[in-house]
C-alpha positions, 0 to 999 in steps of 0.5 A: 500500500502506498504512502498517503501523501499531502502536498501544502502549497501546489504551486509549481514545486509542489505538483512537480513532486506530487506528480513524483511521489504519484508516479511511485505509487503514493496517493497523494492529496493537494491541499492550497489557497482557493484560486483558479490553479487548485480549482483547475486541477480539482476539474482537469487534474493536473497537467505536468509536462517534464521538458528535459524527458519530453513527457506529459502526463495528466494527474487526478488528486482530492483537492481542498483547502480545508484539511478536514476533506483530505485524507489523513496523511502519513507524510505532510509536504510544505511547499511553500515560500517562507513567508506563507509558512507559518500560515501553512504549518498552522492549517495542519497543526492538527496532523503534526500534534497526532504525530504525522510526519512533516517534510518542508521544501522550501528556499531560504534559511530554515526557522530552526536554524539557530537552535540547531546551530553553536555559534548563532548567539543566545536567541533559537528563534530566527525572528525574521522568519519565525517572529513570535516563535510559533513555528520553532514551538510547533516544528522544532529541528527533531520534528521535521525533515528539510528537503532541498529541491535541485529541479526548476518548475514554472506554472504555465497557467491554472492546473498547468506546470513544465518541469523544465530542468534539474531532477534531484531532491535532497533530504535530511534531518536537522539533527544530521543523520539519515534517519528512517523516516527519510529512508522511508519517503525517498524510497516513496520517490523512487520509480519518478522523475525527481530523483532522491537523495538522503543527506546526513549534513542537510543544513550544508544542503541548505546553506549551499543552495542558499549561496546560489539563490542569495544573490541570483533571486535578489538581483534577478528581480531588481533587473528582470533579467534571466539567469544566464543574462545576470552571469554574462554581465560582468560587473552583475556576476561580481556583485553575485560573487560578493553576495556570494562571500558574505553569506559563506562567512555568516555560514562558517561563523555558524560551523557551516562549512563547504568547499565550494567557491562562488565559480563552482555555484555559479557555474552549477546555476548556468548548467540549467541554462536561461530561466526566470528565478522564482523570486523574478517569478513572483515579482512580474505577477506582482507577488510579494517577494521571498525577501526575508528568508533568503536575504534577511534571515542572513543579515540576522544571522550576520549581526548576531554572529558580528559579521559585516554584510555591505553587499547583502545590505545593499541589495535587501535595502533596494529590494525594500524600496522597490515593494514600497515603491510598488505597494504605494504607486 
């Protein structure tokens, strides 16, 4: 009997991996925010072209907005941007107090963060992300796992998604180790077209993910420009770099250590070829942007560890500006 499986947050991640988890042979519910998308898969199911493979399937899920119509999960997938999180895990608190297991997918630095981190100063709670404590209370560190998506999706329009490029889905505690839970749920994604990857150092996964996002959403929604447009302008690709080092040495102060360099990620970044951030994304549908949990987490984390971050103070400071600018014209 296969796994029962709630996707939180069908966007364009989050069908992409209900279609992976169906195709292994989980039965998998979508749970999101009433619109025309959940609306038109509830009516048309789900439309998942896979570039890269050349493939289209059309897949059927209950879908709701209510938890209480869904089937009870074994496994609880967030996918979310971080600002809708607490919102999120809030709507399920009922299957995460009876025990279900909890996987986030999400970009970002993870609200759990500091508590599990020696060097993050006196505060466990990440207040940029998680201001009042409420998801540390509810999901502390022991309490789920972290997953970290190498794989670019975009929403074509209502029950419409392409996976264009990219197939890896790593996953871990973050207490760092493989545990049999994660066993478990990569096994459940065995036989579909995102590939899993157990990883008993996942806050390493995180932060490396993290040095390609911090500066290539930020700058790509300041310009409009695509990934490939931003590397292949000199002077933009060195202000990546120094967003790059700033947030390396807020990593090390915190004993995340990795030997990539700034040339290693971006070169990983242009291997997907050219395509529109999801920080891009949401800033042309007039979205508010992931601006907290990709550069202000990092600036928290930086003053609390006394580490100077101009770079990434720069570019934070602009991006505000532009959504006072936008949210007032």
């Amino acid at each position: 009997m296969g796994h029962r499986i709630t996707i939180v947050g069908p966007g364009a991640v989050g069908v992409t991996l209900a279609g992976a988890f169906a195709t292994s042979g989980a039965k998998v519910s979508l749970l999101g925010r009433p619109g025309s998308h959940l609306d038109a898969i509830a009516a048309q199911g789900l439309a998942l072209r896979h570039r890269e493979a050349g493939t289209a399937h059309r897949h059927w899920f209950p879908t709701a907005h209510d938890p209480a119509r869904l089937p009870y999960p074994d496994l609880i997938v967030l996918c979310v941007k971080g600002q809708h999180l607490p919102a999120a895990a809030l709507a399920v608190r009922a299957w995460i107090a009876h025990g279900v297991d909890v996987l986030v997918v999400a970009g970002g630095v993870p609200w759990w963060l500091p508590s599990t981190a020696g060097h993050a100063g006196q505060d466990a709670i990440l207040r940029t992300v998680d201001p009042e404590g409420r998801l540390l209370e509810l999901l502390p560190a022991d309490r789920v796992m972290a997953g970290v998506a190498h794989f670019t999706s975009a929403l074509d329009g209502p029950g419409q998604v392409t996976h264009a490029s990219g197939t890896r889905l790593v996953v871990g505690e973050p207490t760092a180790r493989i545990s049999d839970r994660v066993t478990r749920y990569t096994a459940a994604l065995a036989a579909g077209p995102v590939h899993p990857e157990p990883s008993p150092d996942i806050r390493r996964e995180i932060w490396e993910k993290l040095l390609g996002n911090i500066n290539l959403n930020p700058v790509s929604a300041l310009t409009g420009a695509t990934t490939v447009d931003i590397l292949d302008t000199p002077e933009v690709r060195s202000l990546c770099v120094a967003m790059f080092e700033e947030t390396a040495a807020v990593g090390a102060a915190l004993g995340i250590g990795t030997t990539m360099t700034a040339d290693n990620r971006l070169a990983l970044t242009r291997e997907l070829g050219p395509f529109r951030t999801s920080m891009l994304q949401d800033a042309l549908r007039g979205r508010p942007l992931e601006l907290d949990a990709i550069i202000g987490a990092v600036r928290e984390l930086a003053r609390s560890t006394s580490l100077p971050t101009p770079w990434l103070d720069a570019v934070h400071g602009l991006l505000e500006l532009r959504e006072r600018v936008r949210h007032h014209s």
